[in-house]
N, C-alpha and C positions, 0 to 999 in steps of 0.2 A: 652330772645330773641336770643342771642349768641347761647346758646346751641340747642333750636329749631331748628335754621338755622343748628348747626353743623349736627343734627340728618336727618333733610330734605338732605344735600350734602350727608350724607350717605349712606341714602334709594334713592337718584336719582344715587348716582354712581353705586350701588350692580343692579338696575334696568338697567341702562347702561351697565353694565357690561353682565348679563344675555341675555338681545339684543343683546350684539356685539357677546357672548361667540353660539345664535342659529344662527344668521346669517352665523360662520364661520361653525358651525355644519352643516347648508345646505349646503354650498358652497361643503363641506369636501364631500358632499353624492352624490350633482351631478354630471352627468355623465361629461366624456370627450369628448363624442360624442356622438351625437343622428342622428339614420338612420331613415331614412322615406323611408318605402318600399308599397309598393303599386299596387293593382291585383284589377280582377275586379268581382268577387265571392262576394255574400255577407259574411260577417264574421263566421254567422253560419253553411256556407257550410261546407264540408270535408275535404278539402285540407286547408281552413284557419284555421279551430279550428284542426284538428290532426298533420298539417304537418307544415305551417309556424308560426304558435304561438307557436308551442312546438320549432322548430328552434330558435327564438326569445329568446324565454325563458330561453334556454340553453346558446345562446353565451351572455345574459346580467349576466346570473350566473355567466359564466364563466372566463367572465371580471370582476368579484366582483363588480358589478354597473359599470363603466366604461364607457357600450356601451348600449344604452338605442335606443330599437327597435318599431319605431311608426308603426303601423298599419294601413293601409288606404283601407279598402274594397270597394270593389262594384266603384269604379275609382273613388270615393273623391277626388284627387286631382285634376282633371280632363282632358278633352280628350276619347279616346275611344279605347274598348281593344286593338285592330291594332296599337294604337300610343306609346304603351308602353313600345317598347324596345326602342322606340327614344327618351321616357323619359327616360330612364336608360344612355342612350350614352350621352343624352344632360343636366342630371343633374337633370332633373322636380323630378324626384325621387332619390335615392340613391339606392335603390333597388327592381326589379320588379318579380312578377312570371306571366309567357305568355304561351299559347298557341303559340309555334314557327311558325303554319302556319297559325297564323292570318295576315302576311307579307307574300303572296303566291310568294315562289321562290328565297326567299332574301338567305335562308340558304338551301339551297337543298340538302345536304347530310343528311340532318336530316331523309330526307322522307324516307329512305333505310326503315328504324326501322315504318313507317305508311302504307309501301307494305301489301297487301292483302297475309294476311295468312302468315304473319310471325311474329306476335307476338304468342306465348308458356305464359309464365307467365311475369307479369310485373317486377318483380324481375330480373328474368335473361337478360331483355328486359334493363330495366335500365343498369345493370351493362355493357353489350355492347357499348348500346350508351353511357357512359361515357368513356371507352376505346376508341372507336372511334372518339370520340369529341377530348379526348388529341391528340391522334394521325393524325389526319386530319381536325378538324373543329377550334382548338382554336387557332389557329394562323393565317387562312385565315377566314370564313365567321363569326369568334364570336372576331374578332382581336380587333374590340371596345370597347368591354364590356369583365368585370372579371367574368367568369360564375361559381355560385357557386355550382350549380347541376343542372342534365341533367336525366327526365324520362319520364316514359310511363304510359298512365293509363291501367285500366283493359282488358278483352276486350270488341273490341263494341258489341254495341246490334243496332237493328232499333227500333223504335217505334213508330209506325203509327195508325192513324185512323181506317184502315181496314186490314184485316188479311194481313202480307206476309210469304208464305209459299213456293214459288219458284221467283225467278227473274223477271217470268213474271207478276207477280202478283205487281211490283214496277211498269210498262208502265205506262206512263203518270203520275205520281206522284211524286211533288215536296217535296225533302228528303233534308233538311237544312244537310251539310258537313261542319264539321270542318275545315278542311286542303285542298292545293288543290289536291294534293294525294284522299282523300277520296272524293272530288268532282270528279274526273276523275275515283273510281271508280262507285259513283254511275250513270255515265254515260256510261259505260260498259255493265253495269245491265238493262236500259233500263229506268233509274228516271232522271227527270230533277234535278241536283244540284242547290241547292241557300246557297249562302254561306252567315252567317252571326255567328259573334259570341254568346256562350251561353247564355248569359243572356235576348239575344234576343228571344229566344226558347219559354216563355211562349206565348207571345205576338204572335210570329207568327202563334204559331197553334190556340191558341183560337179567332184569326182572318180570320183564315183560309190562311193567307199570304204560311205556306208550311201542306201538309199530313202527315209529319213526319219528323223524329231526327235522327241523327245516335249520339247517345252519350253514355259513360259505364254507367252503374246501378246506381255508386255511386253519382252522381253528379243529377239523376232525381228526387230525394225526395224534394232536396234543391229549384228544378223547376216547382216541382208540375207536371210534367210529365205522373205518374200512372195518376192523377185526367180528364190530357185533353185527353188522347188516353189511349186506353185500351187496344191492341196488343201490344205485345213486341216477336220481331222474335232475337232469339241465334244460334248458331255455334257449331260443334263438333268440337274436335279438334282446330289447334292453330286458332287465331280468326278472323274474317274478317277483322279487320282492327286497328287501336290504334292511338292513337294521341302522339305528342313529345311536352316536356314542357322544359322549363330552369327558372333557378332561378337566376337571373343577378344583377352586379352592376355596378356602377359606376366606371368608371376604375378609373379615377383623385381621386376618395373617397378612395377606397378601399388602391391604391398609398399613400397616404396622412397621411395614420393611421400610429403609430407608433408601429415600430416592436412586440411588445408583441399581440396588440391588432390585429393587422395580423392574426398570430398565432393563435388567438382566432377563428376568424374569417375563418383560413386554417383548423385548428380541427374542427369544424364542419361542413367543407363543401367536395365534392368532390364525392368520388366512391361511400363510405358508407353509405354517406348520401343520395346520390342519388338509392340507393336500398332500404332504409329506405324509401325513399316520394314515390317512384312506389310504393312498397310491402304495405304499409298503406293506399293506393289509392284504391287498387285493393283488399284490406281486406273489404275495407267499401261496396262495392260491395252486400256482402251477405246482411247482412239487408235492404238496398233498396231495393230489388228484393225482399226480402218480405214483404215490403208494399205492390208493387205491389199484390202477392196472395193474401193478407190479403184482396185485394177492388173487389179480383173475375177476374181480368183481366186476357186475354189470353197470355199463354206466351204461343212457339212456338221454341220448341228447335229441330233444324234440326239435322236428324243423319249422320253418316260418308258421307253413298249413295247420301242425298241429298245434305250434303256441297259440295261435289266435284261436282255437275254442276255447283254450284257459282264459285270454285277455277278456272275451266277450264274458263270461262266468265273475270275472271280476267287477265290473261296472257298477253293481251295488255298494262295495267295499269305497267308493269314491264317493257316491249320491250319501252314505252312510259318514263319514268324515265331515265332507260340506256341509252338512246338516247341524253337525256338532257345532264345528265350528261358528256357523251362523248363531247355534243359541246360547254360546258365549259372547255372543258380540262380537264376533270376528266376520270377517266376508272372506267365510272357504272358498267361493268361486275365485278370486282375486288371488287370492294366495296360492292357489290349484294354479294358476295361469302363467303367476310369476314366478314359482318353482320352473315350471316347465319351460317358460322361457329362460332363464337361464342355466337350467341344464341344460337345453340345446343351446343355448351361446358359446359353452366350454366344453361343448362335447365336438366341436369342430375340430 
């Protein structure tokens, strides 16, 4: 009985022991911190599976487990895409990716970089607007939020029900705008704007709520866009128009982290990065636009002659900005100048 007994205390201690010895093995492997970031794309779109999972993926490498990055597509945690840098300022999240003009007006220097016909390539486009965010936007309108990158997508396209082939041929047709920049221009153009975010895009049109999108290539596969309108009208030269994103955190979170994990956190975010998430945005570009051929639809690529009636229709949507601009206290002219020059400095 004695020995029994000794041999049970044995096999419960080595049992005990192997319990405490995975218990501290887990402990040893979880993170030190886990982000909850949060967009409102579904997961298999382009910008979540190319651009912010491979982000993810890299700073939880990079922290050797450390920093453990949740994923929350399509507004899982909830609210609606517009309320989502207020989840980033108030915490709901840790980190969000936005369409900046889902809040029409709140950051207004963004819109320089959404002016008619001055985006060139997404790439040169990003790296701008992240010079110009350090310089002028991240201490006054982004003073709340850590912005971890600042880009652009490709260029737009329209995509409509029925042919557009000149300006007039938008008259009386409600054209869903991202921004309120690109609402203001498609009301230059002669289209009633309705502004809603993308995800909203299927619904609207196979409701008939608008005749068409102004959204880039990349992002209509995800929408099923080729399937409910079959024109798609393009731009020669730089593009009608481009949307500004940021990639945000929490300022109290990001404050919080300890120094290494910073670091972590600083290395993968900023100029580079933000050329990386344009330049991958506007990669993805080319194969949506070949579903599009692939189902027969009309695409409509206007040439130099016929872009510049649109460019000339636009010029209000400029003199309309600068103006804002000025009676915040800002010199739109100046900032209109220096966007420009350095988009064509990196568009070389």
């Amino acid at each position: 009985m004695i020995k029994r007994r000794t041999l049970m205390g044995v096999v419960g201690g080595t049992i005990a022991s192997v319990l405490t010895a995975g218990v501290l093995a887990g402990s040893a492997m979880a993170a030190d911190v886990t982000l909850k970031m949060h967009q409102f794309l579904p997961a298999q779109a382009n910008v979540p599976k190319l651009i912010l999972d491979v982000w993810a993926k890299k700073v939880e490498e990079d922290s050797n487990g450390r920093i453990k990055v949740r994923h929350f597509p399509s507004m899982q945690l909830g609210g609606k895409p517009p309320e989502l840098m207020d989840q980033a300022i108030d915490g709901v999240a840790d980190i969000v990716w936005t369409v900046v003009g889902y809040t029409p007006g709140r950051f207004p220097t963004t819109e320089v970089f959404e002016l008619p016909f001055m985006m060139t390539n997404a790439r040169a486009v990003s790296r701008a607007y992240w010079q110009m965010f350090e310089k002028h936007m991240k201490d006054d309108e982004f003073k709340d939020v850590h912005i971890l990158g600042t880009w652009v997508h490709g260029p737009g396209v329209i995509h409509t029900k029925d042919p557009v082939n000149s300006p007039a041929d938008l008259q009386g047709m409600k054209i869903r705008g991202g921004s309120r920049s690109v609402n203001f221009l498609l009301t230059e153009l002669g289209a009633t704007p309705v502004g809603m975010p993308v995800p909203a895009v299927p619904e609207g049109l196979s409701k008939g709520v608008i005749d068409g999108t102004t959204i880039p290539w990349e992002v209509t596969a995800a929408l099923k866009v080729p399937e409910l309108v079959k024109n798609h009208t393009e731009f020669s030269g730089a593009a009608l128009y481009t949307l500004t994103f940021v990639l945000a955190m929490n300022k109290d979170k990001y404050e919080s982290l300890p120094d290494d994990l910073k670091k972590v956190i600083d290395d993968n975010s900023g100029e580079e990065f933000s050329v990386f998430a344009g330049g991958t945005q506007a990669d993805a570009d080319g194969p949506a636009r070949k579903k599009a051929v692939d189902l027969g639809n009309n695409i409509i690529t206007l040439d130099a002659a016929a872009t510049e009636e649109w460019r000339k229709l636009a010029q209000p949507v400029y003199d309309k900005w600068v103006a804002d601009m000025d009676s915040k206290g800002k010199d739109g002219k100046a900032l209109l100048e220096e966007a420009k020059m350095l988009i064509e400095k990196y568009s070389k």
